[in-house]
Biopython code that builds the backbone (N, CA, C, O; Angstrom):
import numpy as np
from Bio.PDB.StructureBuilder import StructureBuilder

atoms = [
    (1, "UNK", "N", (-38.535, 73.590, -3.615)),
    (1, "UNK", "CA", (-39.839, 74.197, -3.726)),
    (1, "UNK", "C", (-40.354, 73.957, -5.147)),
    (1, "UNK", "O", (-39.788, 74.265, -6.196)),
    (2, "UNK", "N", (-41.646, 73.293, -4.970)),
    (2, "UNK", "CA", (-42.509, 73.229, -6.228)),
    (2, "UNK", "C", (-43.605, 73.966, -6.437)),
    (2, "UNK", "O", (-44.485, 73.722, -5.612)),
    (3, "UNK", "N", (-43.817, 74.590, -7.049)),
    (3, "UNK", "CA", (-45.280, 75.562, -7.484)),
    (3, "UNK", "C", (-45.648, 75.163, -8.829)),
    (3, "UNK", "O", (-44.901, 74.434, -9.482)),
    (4, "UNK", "N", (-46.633, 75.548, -9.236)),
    (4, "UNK", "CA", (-47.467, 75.031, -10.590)),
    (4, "UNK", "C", (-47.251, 77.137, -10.837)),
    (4, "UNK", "O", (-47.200, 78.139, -10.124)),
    (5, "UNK", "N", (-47.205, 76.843, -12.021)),
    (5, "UNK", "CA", (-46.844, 78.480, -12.076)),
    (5, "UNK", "C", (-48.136, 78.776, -12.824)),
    (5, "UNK", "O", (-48.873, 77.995, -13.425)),
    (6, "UNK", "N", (-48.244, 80.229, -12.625)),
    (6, "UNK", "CA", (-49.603, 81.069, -12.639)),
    (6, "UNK", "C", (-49.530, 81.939, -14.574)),
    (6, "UNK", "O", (-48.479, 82.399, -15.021)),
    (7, "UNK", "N", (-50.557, 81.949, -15.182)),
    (7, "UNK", "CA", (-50.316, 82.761, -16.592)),
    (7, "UNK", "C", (-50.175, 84.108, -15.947)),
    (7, "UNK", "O", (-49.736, 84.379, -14.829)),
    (8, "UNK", "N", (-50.658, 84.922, -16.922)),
    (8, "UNK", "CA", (-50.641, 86.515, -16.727)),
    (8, "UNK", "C", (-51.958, 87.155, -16.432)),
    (8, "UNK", "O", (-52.090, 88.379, -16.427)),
    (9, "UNK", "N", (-53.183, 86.104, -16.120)),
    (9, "UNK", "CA", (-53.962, 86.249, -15.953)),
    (9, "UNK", "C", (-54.925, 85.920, -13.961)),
    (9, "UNK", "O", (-55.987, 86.197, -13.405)),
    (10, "UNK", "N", (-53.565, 85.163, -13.643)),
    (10, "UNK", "CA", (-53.235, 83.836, -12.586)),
    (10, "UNK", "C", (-53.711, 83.497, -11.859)),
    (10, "UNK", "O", (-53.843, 83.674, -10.648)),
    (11, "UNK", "N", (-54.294, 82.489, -13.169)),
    (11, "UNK", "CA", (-55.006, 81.164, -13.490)),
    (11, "UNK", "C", (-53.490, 79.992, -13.828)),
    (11, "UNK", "O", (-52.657, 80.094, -14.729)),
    (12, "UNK", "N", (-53.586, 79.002, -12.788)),
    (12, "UNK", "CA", (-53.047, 78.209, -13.053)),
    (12, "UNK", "C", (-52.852, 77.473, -14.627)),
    (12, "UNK", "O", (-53.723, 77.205, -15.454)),
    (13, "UNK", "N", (-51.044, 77.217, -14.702)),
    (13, "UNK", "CA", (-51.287, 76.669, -16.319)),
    (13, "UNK", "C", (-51.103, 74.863, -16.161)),
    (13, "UNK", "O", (-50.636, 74.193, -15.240)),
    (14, "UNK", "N", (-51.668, 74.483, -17.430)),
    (14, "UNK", "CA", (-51.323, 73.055, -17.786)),
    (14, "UNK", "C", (-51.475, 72.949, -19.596)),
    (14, "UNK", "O", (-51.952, 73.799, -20.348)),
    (15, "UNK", "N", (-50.970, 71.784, -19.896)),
    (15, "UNK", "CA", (-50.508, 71.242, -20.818)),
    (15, "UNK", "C", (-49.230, 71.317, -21.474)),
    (15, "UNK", "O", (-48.969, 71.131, -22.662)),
    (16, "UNK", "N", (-48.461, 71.625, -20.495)),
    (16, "UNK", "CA", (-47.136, 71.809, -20.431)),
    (16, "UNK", "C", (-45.814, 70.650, -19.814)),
    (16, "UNK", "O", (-44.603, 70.666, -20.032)),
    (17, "UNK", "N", (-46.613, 69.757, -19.029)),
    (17, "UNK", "CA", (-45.554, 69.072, -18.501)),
    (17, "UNK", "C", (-45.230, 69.740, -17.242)),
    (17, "UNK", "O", (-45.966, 70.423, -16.530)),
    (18, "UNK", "N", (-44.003, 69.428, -17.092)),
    (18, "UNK", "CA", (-43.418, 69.375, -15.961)),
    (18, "UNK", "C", (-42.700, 71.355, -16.377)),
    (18, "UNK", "O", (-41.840, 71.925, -15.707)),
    (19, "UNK", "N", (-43.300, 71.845, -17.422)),
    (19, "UNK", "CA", (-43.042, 73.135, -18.186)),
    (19, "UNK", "C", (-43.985, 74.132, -17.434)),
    (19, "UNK", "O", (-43.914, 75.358, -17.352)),
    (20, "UNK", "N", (-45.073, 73.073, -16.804)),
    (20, "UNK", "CA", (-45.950, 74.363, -16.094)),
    (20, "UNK", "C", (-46.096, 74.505, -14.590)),
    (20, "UNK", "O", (-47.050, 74.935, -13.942)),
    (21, "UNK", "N", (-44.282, 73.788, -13.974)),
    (21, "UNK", "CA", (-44.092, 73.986, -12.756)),
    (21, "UNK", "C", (-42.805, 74.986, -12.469)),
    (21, "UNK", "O", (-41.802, 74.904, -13.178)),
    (22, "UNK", "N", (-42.875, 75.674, -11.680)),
    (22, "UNK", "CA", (-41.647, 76.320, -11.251)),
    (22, "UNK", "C", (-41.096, 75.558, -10.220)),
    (22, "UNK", "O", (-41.840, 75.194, -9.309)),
    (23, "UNK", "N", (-39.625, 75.184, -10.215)),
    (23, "UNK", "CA", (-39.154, 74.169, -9.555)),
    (23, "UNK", "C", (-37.759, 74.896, -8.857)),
    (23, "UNK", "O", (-37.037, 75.174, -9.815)),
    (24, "UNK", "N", (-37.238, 75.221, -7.874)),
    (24, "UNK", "CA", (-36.441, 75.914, -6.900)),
    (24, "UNK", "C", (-35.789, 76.803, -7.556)),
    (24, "UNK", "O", (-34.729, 76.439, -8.065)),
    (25, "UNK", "N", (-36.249, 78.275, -7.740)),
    (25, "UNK", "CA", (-36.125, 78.946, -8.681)),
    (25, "UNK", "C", (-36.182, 80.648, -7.552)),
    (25, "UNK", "O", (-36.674, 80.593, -6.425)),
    (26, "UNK", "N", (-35.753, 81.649, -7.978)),
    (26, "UNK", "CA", (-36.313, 82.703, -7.355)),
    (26, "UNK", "C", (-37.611, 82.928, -7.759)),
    (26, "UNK", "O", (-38.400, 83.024, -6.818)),
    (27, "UNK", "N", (-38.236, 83.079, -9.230)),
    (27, "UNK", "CA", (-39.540, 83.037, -9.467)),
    (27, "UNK", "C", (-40.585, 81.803, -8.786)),
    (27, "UNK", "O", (-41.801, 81.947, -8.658)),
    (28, "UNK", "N", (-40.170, 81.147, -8.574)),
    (28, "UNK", "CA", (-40.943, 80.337, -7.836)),
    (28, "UNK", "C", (-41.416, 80.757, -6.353)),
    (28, "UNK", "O", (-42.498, 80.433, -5.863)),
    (29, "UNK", "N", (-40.025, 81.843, -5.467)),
    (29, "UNK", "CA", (-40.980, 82.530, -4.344)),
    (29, "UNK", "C", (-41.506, 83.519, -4.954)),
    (29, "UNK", "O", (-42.674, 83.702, -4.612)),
    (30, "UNK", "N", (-41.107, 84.246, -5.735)),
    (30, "UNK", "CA", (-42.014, 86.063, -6.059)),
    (30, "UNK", "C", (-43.422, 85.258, -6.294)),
    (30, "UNK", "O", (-44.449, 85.705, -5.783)),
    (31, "UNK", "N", (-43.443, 84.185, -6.998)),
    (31, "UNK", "CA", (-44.728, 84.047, -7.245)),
    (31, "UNK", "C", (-45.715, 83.664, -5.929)),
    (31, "UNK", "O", (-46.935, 83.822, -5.877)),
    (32, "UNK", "N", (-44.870, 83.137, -4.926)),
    (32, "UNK", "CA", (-46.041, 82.459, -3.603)),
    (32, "UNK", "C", (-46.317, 83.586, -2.908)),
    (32, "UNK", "O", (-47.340, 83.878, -2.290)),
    (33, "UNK", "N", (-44.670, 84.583, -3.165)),
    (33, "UNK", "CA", (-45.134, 86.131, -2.250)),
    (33, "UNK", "C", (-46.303, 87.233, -2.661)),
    (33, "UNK", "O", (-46.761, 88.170, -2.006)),
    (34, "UNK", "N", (-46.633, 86.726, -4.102)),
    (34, "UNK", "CA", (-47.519, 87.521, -4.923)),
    (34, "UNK", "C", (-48.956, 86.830, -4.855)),
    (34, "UNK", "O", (-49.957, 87.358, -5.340)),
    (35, "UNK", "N", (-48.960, 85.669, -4.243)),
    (35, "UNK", "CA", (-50.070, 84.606, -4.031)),
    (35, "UNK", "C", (-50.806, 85.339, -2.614)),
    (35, "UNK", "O", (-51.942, 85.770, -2.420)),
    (36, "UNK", "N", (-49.410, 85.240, -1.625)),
    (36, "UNK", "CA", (-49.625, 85.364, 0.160)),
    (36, "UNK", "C", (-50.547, 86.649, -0.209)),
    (36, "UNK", "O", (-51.741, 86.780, 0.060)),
    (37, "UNK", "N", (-49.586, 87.692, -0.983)),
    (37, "UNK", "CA", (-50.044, 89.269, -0.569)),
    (37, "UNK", "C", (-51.587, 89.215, -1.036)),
    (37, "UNK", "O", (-52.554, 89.550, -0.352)),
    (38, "UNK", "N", (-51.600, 88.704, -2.390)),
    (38, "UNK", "CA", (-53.320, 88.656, -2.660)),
    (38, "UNK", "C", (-54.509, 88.016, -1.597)),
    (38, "UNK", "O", (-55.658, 88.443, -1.480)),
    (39, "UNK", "N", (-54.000, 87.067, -0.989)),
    (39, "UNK", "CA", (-54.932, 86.849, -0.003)),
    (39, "UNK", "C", (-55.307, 87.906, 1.128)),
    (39, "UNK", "O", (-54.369, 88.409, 1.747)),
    (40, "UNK", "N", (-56.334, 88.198, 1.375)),
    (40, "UNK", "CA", (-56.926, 88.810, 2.357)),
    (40, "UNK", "C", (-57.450, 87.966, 3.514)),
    (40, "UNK", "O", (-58.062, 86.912, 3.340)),
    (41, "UNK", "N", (-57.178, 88.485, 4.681)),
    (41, "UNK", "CA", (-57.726, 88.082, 6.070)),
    (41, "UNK", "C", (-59.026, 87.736, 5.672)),
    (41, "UNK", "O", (-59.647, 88.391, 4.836)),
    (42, "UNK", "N", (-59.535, 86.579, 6.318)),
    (42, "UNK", "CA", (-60.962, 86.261, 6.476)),
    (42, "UNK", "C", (-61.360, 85.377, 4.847)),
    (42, "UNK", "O", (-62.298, 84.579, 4.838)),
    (43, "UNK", "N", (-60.727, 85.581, 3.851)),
    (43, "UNK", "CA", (-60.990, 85.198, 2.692)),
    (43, "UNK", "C", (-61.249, 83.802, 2.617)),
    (43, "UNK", "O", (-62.330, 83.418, 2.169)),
    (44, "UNK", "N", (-60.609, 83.209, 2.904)),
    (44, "UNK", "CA", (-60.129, 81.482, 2.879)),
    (44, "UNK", "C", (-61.513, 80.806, 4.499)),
    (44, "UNK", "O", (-61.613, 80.982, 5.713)),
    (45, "UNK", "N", (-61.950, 80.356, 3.858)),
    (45, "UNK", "CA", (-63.143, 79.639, 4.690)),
    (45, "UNK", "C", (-62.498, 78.538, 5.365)),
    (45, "UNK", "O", (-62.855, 78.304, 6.520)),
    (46, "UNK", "N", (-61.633, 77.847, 4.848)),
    (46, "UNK", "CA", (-60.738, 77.084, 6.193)),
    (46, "UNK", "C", (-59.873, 77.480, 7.116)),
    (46, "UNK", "O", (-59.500, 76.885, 8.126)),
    (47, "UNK", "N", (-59.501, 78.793, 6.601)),
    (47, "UNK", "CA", (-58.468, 79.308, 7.476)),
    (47, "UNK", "C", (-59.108, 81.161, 7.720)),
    (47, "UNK", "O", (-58.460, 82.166, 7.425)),
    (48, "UNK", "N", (-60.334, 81.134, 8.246)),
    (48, "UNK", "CA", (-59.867, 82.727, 8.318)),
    (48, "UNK", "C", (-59.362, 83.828, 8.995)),
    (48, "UNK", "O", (-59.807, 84.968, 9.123)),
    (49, "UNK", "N", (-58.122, 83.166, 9.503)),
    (49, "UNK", "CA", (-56.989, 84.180, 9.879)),
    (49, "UNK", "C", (-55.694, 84.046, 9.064)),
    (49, "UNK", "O", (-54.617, 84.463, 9.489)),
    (50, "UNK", "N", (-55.874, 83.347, 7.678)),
    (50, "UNK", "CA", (-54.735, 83.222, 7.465)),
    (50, "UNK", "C", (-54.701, 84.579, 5.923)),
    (50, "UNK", "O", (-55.728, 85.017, 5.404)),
    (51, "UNK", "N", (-53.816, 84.821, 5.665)),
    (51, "UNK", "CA", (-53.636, 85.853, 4.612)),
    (51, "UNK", "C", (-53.489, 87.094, 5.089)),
    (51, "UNK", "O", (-53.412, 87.021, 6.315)),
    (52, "UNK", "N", (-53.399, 88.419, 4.637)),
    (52, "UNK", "CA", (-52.988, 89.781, 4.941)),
    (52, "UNK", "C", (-54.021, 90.925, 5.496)),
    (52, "UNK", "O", (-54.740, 91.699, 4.863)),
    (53, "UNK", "N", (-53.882, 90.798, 6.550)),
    (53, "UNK", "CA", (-55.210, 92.521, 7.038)),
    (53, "UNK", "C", (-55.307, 93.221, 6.321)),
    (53, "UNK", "O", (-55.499, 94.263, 6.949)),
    (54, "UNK", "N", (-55.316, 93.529, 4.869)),
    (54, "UNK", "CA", (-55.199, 94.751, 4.359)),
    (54, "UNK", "C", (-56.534, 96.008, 4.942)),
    (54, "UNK", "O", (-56.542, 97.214, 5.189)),
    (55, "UNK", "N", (-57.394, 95.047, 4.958)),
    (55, "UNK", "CA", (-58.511, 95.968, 5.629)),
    (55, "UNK", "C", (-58.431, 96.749, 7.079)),
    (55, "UNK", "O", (-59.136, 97.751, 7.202)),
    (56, "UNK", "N", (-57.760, 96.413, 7.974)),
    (56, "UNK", "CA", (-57.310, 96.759, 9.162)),
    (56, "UNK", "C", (-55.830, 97.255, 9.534)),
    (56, "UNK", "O", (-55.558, 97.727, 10.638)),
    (57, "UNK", "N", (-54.825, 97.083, 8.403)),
    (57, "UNK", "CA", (-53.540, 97.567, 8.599)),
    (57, "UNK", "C", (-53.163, 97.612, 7.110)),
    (57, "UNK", "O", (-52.195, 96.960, 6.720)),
    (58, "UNK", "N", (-53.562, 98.020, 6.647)),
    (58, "UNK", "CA", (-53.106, 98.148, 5.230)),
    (58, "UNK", "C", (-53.825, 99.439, 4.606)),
    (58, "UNK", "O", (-53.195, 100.491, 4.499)),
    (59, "UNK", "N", (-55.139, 99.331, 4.205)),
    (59, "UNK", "CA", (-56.168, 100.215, 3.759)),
    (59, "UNK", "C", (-56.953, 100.955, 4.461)),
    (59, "UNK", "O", (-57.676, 100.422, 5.302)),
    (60, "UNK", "N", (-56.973, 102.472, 4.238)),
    (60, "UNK", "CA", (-57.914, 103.002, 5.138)),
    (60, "UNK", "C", (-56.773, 104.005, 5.695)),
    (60, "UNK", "O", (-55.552, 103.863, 5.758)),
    (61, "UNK", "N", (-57.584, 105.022, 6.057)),
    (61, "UNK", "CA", (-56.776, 106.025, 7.379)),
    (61, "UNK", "C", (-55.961, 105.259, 8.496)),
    (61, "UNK", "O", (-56.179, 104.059, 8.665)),
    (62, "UNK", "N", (-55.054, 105.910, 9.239)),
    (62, "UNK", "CA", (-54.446, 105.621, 10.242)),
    (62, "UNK", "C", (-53.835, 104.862, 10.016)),
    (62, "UNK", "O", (-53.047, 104.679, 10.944)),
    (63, "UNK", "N", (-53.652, 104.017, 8.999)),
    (63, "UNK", "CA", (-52.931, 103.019, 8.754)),
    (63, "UNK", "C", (-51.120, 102.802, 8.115)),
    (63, "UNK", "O", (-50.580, 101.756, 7.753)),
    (64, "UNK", "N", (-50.505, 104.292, 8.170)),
    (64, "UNK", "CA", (-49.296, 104.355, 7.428)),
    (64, "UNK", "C", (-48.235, 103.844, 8.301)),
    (64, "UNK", "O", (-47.138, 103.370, 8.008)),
    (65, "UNK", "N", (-48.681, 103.998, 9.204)),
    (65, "UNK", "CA", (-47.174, 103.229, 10.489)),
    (65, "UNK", "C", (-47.106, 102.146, 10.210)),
    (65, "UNK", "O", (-45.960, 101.712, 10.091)),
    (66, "UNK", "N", (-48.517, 100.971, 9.918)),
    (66, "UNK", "CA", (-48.455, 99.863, 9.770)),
    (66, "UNK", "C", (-48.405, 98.879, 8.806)),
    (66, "UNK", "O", (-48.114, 97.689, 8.924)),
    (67, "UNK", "N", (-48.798, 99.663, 7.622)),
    (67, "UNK", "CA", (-48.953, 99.038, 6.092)),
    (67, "UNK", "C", (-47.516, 98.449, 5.813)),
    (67, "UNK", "O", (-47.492, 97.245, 5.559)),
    (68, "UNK", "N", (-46.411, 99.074, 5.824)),
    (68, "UNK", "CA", (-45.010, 98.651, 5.327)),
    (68, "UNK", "C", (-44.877, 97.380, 6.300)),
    (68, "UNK", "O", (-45.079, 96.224, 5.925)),
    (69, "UNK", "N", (-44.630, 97.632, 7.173)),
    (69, "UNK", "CA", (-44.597, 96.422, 8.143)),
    (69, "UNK", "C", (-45.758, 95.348, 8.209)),
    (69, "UNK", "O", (-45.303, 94.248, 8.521)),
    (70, "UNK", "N", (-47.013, 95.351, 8.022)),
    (70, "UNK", "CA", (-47.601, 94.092, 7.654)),
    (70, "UNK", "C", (-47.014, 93.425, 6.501)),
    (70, "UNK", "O", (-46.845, 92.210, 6.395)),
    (71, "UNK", "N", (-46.658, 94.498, 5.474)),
    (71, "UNK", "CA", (-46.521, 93.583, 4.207)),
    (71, "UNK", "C", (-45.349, 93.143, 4.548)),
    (71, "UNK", "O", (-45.276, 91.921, 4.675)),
    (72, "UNK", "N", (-44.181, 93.894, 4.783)),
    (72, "UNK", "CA", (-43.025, 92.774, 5.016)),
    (72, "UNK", "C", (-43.188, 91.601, 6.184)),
    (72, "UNK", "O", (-42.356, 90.695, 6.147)),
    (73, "UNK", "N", (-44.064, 91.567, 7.070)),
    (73, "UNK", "CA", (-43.886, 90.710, 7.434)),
    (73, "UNK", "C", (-44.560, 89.801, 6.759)),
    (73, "UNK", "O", (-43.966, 88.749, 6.997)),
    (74, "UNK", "N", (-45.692, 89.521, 5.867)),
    (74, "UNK", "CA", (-46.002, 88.720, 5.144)),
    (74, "UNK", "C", (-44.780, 88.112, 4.288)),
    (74, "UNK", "O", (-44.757, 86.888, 4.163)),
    (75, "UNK", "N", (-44.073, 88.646, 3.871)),
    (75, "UNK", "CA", (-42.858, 88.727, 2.594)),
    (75, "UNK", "C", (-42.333, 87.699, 3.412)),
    (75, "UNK", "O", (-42.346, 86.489, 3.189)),
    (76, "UNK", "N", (-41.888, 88.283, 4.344)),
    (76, "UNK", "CA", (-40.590, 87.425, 5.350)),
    (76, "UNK", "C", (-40.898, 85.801, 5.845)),
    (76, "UNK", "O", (-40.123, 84.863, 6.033)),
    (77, "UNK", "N", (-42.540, 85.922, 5.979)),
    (77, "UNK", "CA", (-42.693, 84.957, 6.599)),
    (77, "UNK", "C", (-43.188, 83.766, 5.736)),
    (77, "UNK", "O", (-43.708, 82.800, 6.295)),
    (78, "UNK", "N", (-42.997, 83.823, 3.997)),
    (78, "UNK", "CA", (-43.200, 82.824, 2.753)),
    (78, "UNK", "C", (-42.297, 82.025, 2.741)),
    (78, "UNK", "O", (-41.253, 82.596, 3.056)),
    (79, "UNK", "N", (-42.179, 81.162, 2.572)),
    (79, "UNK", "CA", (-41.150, 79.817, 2.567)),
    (79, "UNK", "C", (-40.419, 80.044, 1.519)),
    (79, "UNK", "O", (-40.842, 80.272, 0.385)),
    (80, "UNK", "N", (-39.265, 79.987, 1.878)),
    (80, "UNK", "CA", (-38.210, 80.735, 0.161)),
    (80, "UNK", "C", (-37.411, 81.757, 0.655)),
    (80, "UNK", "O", (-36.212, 81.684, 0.386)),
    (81, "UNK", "N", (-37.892, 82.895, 1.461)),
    (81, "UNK", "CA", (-37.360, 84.000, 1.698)),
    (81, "UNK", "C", (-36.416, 84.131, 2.846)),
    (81, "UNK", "O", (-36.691, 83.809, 4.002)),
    (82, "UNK", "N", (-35.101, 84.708, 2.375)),
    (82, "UNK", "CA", (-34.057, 84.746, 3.217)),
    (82, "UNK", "C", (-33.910, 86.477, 3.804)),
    (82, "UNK", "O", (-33.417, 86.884, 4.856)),
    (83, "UNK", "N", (-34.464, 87.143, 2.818)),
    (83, "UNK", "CA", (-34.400, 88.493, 3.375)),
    (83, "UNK", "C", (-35.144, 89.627, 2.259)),
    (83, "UNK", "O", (-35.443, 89.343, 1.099)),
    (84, "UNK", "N", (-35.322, 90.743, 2.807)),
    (84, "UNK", "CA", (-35.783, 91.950, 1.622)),
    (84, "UNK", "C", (-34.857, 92.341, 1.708)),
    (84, "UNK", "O", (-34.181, 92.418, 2.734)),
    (85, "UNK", "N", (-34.484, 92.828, 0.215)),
    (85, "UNK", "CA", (-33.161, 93.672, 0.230)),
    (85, "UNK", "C", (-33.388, 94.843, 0.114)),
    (85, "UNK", "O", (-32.622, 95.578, 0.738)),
    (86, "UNK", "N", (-34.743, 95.657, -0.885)),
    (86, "UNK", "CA", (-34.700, 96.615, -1.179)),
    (86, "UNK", "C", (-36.355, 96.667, -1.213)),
    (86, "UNK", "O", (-37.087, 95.806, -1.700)),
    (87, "UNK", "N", (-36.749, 97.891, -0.575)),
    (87, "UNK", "CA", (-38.178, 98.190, -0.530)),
    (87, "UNK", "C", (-38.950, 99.342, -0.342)),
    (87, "UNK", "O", (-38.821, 99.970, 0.709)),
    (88, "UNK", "N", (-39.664, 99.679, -1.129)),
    (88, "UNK", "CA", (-40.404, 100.886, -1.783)),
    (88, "UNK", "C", (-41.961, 100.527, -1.473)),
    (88, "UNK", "O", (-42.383, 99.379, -1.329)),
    (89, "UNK", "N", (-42.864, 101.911, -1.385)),
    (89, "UNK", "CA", (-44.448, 101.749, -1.362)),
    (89, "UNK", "C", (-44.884, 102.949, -1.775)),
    (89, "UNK", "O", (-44.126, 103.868, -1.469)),
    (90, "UNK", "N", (-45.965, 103.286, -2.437)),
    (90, "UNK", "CA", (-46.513, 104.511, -2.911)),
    (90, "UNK", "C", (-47.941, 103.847, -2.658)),
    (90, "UNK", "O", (-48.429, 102.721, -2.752)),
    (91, "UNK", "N", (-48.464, 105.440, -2.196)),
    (91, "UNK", "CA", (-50.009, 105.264, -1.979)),
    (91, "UNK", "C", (-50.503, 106.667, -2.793)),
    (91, "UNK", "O", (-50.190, 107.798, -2.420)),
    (92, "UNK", "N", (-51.499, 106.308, -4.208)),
    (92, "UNK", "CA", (-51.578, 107.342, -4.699)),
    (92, "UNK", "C", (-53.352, 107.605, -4.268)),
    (92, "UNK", "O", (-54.384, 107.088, -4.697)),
    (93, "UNK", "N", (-53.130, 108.465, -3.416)),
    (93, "UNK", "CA", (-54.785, 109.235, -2.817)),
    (93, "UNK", "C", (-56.074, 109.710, -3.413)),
    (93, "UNK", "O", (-57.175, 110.083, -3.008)),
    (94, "UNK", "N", (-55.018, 109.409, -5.356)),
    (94, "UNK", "CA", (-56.421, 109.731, -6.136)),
    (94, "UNK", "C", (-57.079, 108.913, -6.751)),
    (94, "UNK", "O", (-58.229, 109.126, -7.136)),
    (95, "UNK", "N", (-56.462, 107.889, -6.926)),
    (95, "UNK", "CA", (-56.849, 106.768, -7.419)),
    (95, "UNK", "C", (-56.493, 105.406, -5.837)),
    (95, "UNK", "O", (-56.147, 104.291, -6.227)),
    (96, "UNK", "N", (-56.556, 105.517, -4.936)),
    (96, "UNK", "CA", (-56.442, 104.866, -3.783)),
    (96, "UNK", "C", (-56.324, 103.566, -3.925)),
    (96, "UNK", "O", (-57.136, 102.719, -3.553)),
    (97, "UNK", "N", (-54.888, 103.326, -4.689)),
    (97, "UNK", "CA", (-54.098, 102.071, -5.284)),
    (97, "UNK", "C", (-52.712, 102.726, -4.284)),
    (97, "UNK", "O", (-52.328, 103.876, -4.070)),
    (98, "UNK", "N", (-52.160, 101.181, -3.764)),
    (98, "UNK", "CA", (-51.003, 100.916, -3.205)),
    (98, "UNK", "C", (-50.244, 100.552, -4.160)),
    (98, "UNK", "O", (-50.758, 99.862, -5.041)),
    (99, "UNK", "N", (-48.924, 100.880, -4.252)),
    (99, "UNK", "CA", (-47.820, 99.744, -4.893)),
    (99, "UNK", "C", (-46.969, 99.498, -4.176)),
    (99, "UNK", "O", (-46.769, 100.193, -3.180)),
    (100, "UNK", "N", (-46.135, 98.305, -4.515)),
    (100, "UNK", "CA", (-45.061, 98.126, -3.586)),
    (100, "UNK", "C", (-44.485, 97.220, -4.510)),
    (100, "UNK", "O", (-45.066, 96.305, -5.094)),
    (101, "UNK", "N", (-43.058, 97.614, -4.612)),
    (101, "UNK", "CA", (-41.786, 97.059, -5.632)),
    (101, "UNK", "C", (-40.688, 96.564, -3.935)),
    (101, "UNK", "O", (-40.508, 97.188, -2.890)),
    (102, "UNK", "N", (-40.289, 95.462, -4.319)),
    (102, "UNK", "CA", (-39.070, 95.278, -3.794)),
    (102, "UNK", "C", (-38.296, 94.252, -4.356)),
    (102, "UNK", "O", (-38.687, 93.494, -5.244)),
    (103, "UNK", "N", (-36.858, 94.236, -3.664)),
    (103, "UNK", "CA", (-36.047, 93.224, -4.159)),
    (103, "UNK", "C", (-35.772, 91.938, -3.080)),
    (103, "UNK", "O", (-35.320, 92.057, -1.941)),
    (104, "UNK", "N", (-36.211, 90.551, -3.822)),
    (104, "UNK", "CA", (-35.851, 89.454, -2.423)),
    (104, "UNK", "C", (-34.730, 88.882, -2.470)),
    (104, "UNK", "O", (-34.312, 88.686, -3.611)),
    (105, "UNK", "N", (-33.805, 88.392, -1.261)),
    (105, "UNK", "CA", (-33.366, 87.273, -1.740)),
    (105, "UNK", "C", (-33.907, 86.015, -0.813)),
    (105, "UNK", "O", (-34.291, 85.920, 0.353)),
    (106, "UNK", "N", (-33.721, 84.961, -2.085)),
    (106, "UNK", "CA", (-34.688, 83.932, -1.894)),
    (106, "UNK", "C", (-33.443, 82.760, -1.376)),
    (106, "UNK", "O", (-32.351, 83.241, -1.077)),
    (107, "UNK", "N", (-33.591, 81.522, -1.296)),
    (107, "UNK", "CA", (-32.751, 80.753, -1.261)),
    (107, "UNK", "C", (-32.411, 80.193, -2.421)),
    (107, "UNK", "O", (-31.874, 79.087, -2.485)),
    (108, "UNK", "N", (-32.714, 80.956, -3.488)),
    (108, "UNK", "CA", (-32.517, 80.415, -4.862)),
    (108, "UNK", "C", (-31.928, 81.179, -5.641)),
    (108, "UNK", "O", (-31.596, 80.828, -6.774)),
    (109, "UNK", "N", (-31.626, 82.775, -4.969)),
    (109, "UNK", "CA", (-31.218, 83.806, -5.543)),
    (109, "UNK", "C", (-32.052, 84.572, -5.534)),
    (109, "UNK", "O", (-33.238, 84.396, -5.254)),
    (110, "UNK", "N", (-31.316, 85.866, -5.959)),
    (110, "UNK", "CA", (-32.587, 87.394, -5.924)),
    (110, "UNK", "C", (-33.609, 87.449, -7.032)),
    (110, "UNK", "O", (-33.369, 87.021, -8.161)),
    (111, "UNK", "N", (-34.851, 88.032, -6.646)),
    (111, "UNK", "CA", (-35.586, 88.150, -6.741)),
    (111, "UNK", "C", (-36.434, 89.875, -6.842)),
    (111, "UNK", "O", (-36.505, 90.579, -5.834)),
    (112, "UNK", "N", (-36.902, 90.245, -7.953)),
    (112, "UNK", "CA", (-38.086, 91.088, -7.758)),
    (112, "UNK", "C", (-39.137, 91.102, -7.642)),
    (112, "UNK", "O", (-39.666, 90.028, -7.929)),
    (113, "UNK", "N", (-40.091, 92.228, -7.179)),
    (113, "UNK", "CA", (-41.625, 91.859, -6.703)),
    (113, "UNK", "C", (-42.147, 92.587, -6.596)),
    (113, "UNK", "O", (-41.937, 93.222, -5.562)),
    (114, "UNK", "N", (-43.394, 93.180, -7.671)),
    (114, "UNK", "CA", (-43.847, 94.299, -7.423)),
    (114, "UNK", "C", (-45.447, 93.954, -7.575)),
    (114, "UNK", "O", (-45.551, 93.105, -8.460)),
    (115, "UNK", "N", (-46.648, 94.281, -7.070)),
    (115, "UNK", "CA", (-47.537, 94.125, -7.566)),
    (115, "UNK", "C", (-48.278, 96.469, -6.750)),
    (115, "UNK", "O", (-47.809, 97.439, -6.154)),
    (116, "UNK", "N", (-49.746, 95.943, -7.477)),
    (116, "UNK", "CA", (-50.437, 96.929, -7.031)),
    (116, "UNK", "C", (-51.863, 96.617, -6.350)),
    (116, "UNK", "O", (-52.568, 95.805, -6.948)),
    (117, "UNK", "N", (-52.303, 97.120, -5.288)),
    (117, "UNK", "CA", (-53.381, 97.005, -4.819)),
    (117, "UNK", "C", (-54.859, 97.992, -4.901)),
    (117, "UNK", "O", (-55.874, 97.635, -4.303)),
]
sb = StructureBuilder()
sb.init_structure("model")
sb.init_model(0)
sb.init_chain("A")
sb.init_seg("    ")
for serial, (resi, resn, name, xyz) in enumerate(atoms, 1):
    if name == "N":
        sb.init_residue(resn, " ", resi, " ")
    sb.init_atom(name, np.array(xyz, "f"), 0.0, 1.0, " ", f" {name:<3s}", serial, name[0])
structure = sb.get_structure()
């Protein structure tokens, strides 16, 4: 697995060489799993079914049975990923931000992954 790796801002980097690719690495999936999760359903004009419902199973009322389980199945289904090992979600109601921390293993070795929505 090759990825062009993302700054801290992620915006693709260059002028690095072959320094601004991640090359079969565990960071190389956290980063595509942190790519997948940012996409939203409908987003992508060539594909719009491809990326995460957050709007329909993620965000919003009624939605707690299903939020954990969309996202792992997004997780599961990134090229790299052999399994979740460890997985957490908080939904804070006052500021109506998701997080979700877990641990992967990748085919490259374990992996962490946390972002916020």
């Amino acid at each position: 697995m090759r990825v062009r790796a993302l700054d801290e801002n992620g915006d693709m980097t260059f002028g690095r060489g072959s320094g601004n690719f991640l090359v079969d690495t565990p960071a190389a999936v956290a980063q595509c799993i942190l790519t997948r999760l940012a996409l939203r359903q409908g987003e992508w004009w060539l594909d719009p079914t491809a990326g995460v419902a957050w709007d329909t199973q993620i965000l919003g009322t009624g939605t707690a049975a299903l939020r954990d389980l969309a996202i792992k199945e997004a997780v599961l289904e990134t090229p790299g990923v052999v399994s979740i090992d460890a997985y957490a979600s908080a939904v804070d109601p006052v500021t109506r931000a998701m997080s979700v921390q877990m641990t992967v293993t990748t085919r490259y070795g374990a992996t962490s992954v946390t972002t916020t929505v």
